[in-house]
C-alpha positions in Angstrom: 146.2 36.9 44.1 145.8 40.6 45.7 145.8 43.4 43.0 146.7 46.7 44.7 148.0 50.1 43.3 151.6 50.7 44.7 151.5 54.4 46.6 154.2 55.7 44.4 152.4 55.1 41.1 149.5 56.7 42.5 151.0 59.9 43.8 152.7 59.8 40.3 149.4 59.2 38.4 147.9 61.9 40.7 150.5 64.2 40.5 150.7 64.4 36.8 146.7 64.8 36.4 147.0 67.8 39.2 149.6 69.5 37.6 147.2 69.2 34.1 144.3 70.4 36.5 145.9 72.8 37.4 146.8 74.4 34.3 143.6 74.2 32.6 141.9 75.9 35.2 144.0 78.7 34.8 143.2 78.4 31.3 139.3 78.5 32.0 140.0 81.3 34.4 141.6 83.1 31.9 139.6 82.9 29.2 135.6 83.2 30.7 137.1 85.1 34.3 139.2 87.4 32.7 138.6 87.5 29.3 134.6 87.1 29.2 133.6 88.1 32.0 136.1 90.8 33.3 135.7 89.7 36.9 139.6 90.3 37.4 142.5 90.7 35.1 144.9 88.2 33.7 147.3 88.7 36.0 145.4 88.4 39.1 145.2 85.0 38.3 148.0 83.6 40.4 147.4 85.6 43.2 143.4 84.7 43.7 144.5 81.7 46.0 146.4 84.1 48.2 143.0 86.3 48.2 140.9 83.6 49.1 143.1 81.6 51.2 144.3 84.5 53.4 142.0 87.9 52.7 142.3 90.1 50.2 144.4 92.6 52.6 147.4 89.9 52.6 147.1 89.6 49.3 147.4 93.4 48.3 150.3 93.3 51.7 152.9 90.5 49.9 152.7 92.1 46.6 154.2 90.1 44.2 154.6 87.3 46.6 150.5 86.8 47.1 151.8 85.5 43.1 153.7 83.1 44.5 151.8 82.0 47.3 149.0 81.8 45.3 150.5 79.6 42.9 151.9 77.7 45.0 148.9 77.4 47.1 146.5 76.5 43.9 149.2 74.2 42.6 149.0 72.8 45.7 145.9 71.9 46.2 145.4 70.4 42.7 148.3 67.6 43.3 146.6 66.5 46.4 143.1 66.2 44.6 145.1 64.5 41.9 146.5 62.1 44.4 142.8 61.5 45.9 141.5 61.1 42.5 143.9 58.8 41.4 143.5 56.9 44.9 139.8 56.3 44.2 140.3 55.2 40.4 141.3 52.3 40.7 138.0 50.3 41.7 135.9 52.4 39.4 138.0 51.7 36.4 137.7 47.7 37.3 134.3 48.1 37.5 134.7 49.5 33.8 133.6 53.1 35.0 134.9 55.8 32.2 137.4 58.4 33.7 135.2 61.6 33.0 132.2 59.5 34.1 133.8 59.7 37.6 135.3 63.2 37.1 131.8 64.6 37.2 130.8 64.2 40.5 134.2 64.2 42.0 134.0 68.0 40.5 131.0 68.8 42.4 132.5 67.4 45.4 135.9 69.2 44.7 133.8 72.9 44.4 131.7 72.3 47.6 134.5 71.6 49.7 136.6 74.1 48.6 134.5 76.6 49.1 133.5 75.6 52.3 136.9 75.7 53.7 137.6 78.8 51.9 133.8 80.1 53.6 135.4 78.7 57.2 138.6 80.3 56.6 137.4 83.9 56.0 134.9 86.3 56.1 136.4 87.7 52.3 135.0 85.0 49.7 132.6 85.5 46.8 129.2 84.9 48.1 128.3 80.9 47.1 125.0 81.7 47.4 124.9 83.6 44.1 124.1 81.5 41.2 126.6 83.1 39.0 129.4 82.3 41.8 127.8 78.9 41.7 127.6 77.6 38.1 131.1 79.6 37.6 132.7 77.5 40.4 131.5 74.5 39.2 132.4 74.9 35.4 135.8 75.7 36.8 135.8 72.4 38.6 134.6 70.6 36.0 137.5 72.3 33.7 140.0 71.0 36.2 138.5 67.7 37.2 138.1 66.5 33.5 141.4 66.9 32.6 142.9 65.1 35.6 141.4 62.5 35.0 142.2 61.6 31.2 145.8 62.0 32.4 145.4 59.7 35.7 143.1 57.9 33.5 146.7 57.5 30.7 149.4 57.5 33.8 147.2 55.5 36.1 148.9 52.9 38.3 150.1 49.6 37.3 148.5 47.2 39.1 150.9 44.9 40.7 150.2 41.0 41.7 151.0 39.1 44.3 
């Protein structure tokens, strides 16, 4: 017999522990970001995506709408992690790997690549040089990739026989 992980419990799996990602990134964002750290205010939350996506003068040009776009945007991008993550699980958690135990590097993989698109799209990103940029984006990473995977850890695919 062949055990393999239908695609639409995946995506399911994935899209549940994105959507979770997600949101406690924003929570992480909102309490070190904005409430620690004052590097921007609670409500420019949803709209960073747009800033670092597109420039910070389309941002400030859609108004309310970098919100959306920016939510949309980080959104997103954390469902089709999600669905990576919840791609790869599979053989690690046969192999008796612990969900967080693989959420740790996938993090670190998560912040470099990121960033490196968001360094490729732009010239208007936080510089990722600075170790304050660095051990922020990664603790943010970490906040998101944890999460994600306890839930695709608890949705994860059914493995189906044939």
């Amino acid at each position: 017999m062949i055990a393999h992980y239908p695609l639409h419990r995946i995506v399911r799996a994935g899209l549940a522990g994105g959507l979770a990602g997600g949101a406690c990134i924003w929570v992480y964002e909102a309490v070190v970001w904005a409430g620690v750290q004052h590097l921007l205010p609670l409500a420019a939350i949803p709209a960073n995506a747009t800033g670092l996506m597109f420039g910070k003068t389309v941002q400030q040009g859609l108004g309310i709408w970098a919100s959306v776009l920016g939510t949309l945007t980080h959104f997103g991008f954390a469902v089709v992690w999600g669905i990576g993550f919840a791609a790869i699980w599979p053989p690690f958690a046969r192999r008796g790997w612990e969900a967080t135990t693989l959420a740790l590097p996938f993090a670190l993989v998560l912040w470099v690549v990121m960033h490196a698109a968001i360094t490729l799209a732009g010239h208007e990103h936080p510089n990722y040089l600075d170790p304050n940029v660095m051990i922020g984006g990664v603790m943010s990473h970490l906040f998101f990739a944890v999460p994600l995977a306890l839930v695709v850890r608890n949705v994860r695919p059914q493995r189906e026989t044939d």
